[in-house]
C-alpha positions in Angstrom: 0.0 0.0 0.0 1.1 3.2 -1.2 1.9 5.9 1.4 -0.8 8.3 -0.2 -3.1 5.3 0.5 -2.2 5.4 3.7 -2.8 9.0 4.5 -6.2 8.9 1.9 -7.2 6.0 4.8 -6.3 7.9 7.8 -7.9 11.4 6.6 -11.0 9.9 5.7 -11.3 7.7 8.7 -10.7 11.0 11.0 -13.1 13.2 8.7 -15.9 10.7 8.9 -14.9 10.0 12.6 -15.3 13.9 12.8 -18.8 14.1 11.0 -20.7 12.0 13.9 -18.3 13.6 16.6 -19.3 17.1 15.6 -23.0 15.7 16.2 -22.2 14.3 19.6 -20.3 17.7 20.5 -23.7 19.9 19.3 -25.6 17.8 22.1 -22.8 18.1 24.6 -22.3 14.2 25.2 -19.5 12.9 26.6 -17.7 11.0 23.5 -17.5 14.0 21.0 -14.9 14.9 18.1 -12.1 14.2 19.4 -12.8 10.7 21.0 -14.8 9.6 17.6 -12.0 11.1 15.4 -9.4 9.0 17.6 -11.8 5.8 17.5 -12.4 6.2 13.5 -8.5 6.7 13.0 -7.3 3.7 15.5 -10.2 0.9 13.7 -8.6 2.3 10.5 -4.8 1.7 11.8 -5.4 -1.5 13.3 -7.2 -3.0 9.9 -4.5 -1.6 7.6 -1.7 -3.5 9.6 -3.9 -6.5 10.1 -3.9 -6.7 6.1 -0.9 -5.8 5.9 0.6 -8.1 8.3 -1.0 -11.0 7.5 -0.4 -10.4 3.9 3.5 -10.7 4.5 2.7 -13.9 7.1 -0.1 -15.2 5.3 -2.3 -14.7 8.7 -6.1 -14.0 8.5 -6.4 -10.2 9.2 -10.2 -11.0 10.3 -8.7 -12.1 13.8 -7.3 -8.2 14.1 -11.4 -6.6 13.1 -12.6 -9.4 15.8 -10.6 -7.8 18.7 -11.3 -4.2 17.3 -15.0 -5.1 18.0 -14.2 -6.6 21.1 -12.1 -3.1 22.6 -14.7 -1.2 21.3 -17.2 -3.0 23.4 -15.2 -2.2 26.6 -14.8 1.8 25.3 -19.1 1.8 24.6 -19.5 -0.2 27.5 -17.7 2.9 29.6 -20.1 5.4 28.3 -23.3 3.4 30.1 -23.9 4.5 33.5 -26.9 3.6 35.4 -28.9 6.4 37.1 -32.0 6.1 39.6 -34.5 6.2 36.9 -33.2 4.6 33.9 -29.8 4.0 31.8 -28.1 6.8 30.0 -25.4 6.6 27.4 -26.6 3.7 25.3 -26.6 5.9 22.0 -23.3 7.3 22.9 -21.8 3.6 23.1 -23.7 2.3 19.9 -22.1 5.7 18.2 -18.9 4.7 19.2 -19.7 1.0 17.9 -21.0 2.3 14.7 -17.7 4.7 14.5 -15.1 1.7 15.0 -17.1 -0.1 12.3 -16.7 2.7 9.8 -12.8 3.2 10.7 -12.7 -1.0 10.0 -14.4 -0.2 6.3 -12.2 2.7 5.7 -9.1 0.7 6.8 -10.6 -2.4 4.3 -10.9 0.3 1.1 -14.4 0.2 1.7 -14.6 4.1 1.0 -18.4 3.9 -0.4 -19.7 1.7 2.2 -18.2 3.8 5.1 -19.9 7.1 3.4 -22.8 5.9 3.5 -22.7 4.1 6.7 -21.8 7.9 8.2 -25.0 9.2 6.8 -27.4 6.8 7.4 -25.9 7.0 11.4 -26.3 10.7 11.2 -29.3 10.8 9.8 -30.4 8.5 12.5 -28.7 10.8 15.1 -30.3 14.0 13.9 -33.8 13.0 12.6 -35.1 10.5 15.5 -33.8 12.3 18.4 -37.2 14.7 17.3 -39.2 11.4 16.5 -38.4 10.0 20.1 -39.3 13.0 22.0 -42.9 13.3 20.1 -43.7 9.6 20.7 -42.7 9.9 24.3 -45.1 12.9 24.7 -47.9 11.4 23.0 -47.5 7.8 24.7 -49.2 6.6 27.5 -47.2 7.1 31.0 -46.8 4.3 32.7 -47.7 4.7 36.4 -45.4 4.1 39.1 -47.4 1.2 41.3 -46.7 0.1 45.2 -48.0 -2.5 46.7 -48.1 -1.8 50.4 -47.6 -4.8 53.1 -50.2 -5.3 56.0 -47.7 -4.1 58.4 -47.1 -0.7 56.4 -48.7 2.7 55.6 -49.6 2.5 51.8 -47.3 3.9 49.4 -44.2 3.7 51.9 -41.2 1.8 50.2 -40.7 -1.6 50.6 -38.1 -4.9 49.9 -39.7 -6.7 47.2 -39.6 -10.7 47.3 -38.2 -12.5 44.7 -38.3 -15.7 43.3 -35.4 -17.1 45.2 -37.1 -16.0 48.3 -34.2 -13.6 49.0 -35.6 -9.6 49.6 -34.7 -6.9 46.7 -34.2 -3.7 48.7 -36.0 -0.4 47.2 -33.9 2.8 46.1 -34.3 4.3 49.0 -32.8 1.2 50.9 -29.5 1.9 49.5 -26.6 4.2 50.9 -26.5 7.5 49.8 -23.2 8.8 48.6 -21.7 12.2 48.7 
């Protein structure tokens, strides 16, 4: 591979890696251009030596895209956290998936394929942010039910039995911090 290849690769990877950052930066999330420019560019690095390694071994360079989907888990994996209500950062790690796999294309030659796969993912970023909000506000809340126990006051918050027999304490069993 040529050295203009190389740097064609690399400068595509980090301008599609910046396209979906620069979204991420407009909402203010936590993984934005830099982090997706540095994931884009390091799937794109590690599948160019895995071809070109294993072409000069005769190795598979699948077995170098495997792990690069396997690190990436552990990077989106880092962007979930848990809150009282709910689960935040899921977008953020499937972004970061999505990104790696568009570096991996890029690093393959696959210049149309990661194109369009940055579209279609901003396009998904952009336009059903808007969709989700106006189905949540149209949607039927679900309401929050207690069941109270003989020995207390209704609607006071209780351990939950579960299947194993073994209590589940409520949120407002658990240690506060700070």
């Amino acid at each position: 591979m040529s050295d203009f290849e190389l740097i064609e690769r690399l400068c595509l990877s980090a301008g599609l890696g910046a396209v979906l950052g620069l979204e991420r930066e407009w909402r203010q999330k936590y993984a934005g251009l830099r982090t997706n420019i540095l994931i884009a560019i390091g799937a794109t690095l590690f599948t160019v030596m895995s071809i070109d390694l294993s072409a000069s071994s005769g190795g598979d360079p699948t077995r170098v895209a495997a792990q690069i989907v396997t690190g990436i888990g552990f990077l989106g994996a880092g962007a979930i956290m848990r809150t009282g209500v709910g689960i935040r950062g899921l977008t953020t790690a499937a972004m970061i998936w999505v990104n790696a796999a568009i570096g991996v294309a890029v690093g393959g030659g696959e210049y149309r394929l990661a194109v369009i796969a940055t579209a279609v993912t901003l396009i998904v970023l952009v336009l059903l942010g808007p969709v989700e909000k106006w189905i949540e506000r149209w949607s039927p809340k679900k309401k929050k039910q207690t069941m109270p126990s003989p020995d207390q006051t209704p609607g006071a918050p209780q351990a939950v039995e579960t299947p194993a027999g073994q209590p589940v304490p409520s949120r407002e069993d658990a240690p506060r911090r700070g």
